[in-house]
MIDOVEX-967899 format. One record per atom (N, C-alpha, C): x, y, z. Coordinates in steps of 0.05 Angstrom, whole numbers, padded with zeros to 5 digits, always signed. Layout:
BEGIN
XYZ...
***
This chain:
BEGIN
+02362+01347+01983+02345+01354+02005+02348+01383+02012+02368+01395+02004+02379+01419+02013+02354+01446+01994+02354+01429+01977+02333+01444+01948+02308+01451+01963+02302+01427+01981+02276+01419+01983+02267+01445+02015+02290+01441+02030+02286+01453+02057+02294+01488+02046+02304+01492+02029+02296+01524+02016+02266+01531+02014+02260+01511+01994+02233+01515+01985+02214+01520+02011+02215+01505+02022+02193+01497+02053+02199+01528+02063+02223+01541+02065+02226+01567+02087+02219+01584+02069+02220+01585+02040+02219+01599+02029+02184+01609+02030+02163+01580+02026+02135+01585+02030+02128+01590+02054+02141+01582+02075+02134+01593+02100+02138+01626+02106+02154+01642+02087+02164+01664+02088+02145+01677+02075+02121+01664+02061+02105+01680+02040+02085+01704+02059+02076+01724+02054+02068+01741+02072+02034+01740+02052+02011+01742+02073+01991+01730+02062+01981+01766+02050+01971+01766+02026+01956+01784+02012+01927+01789+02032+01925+01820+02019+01901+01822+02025+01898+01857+02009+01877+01859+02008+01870+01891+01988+01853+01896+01994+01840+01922+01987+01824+01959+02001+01814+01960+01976+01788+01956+01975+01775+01967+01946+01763+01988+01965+01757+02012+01950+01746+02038+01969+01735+02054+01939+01710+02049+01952+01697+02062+01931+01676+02085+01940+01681+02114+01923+01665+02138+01937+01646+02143+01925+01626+02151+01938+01601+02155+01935+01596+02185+01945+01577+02187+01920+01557+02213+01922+01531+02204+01915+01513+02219+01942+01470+02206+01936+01466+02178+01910+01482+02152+01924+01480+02131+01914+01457+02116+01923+01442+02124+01943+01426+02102+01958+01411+02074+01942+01400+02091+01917+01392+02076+01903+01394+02054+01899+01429+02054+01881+01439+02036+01873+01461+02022+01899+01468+02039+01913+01496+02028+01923+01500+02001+01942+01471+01995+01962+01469+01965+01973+01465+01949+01952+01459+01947+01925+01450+01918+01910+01479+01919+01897+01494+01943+01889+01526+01935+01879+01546+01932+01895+01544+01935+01916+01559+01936+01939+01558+01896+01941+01530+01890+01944+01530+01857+01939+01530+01843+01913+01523+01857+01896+01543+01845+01869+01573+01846+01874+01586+01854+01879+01622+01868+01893+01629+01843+01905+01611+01844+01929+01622+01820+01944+01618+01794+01941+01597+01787+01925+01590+01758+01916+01608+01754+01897+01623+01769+01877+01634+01762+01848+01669+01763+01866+01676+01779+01885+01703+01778+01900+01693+01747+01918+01685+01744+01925+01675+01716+01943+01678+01688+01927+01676+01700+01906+01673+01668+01890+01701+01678+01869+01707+01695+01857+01733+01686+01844+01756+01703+01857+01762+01713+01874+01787+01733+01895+01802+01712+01907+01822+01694+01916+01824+01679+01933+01845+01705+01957+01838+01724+01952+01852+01733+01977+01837+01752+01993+01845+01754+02017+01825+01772+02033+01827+01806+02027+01804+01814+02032+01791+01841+02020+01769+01859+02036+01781+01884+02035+01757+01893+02050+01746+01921+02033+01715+01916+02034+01699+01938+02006+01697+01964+02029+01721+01981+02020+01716+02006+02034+01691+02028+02019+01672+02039+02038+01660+02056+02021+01662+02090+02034+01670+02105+02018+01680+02133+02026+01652+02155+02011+01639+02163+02026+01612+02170+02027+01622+02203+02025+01620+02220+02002+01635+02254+01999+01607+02271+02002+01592+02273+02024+01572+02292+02038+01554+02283+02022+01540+02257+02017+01513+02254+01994+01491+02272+02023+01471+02270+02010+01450+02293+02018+01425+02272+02025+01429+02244+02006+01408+02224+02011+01415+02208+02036+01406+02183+02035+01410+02171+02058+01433+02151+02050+01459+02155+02036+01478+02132+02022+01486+02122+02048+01496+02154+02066+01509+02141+02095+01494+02119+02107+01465+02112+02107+01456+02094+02127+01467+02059+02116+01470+02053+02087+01456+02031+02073+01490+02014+02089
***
């Protein structure tokens, strides 16, 4: 039983994941909202851990900042 009550504190001790995809852009407008939801549909269905799609925008001239 002694085996068993390690194990239990040991999963209770697990610290939950999570990751920063950050991806930079220059005058993407084009493309960058339809891959931005390719990104998150394909992390949504096979990632089981939580994630957040950073996007770092380096002075585009188009409209990338609005999308």
């Amino acid at each position: 039983m002694a085996a068993l009550d390690k194990f239990i504190k040991m999963k209770v001790n697990i610290k939950k994941v999570s990751i920063d995809i950050v991806i930079p852009v220059y005058n993407e407008e084009a493309d960058l909202g339809k891959n931005i939801t390719k990104l998150n549909e394909f992390l949504n269905k096979n990632f089981k851990h939580d994630y957040n799609i950073i996007i770092a925008n380096n002075a585009s001239t188009d409209s990338s900042l609005n999308i």
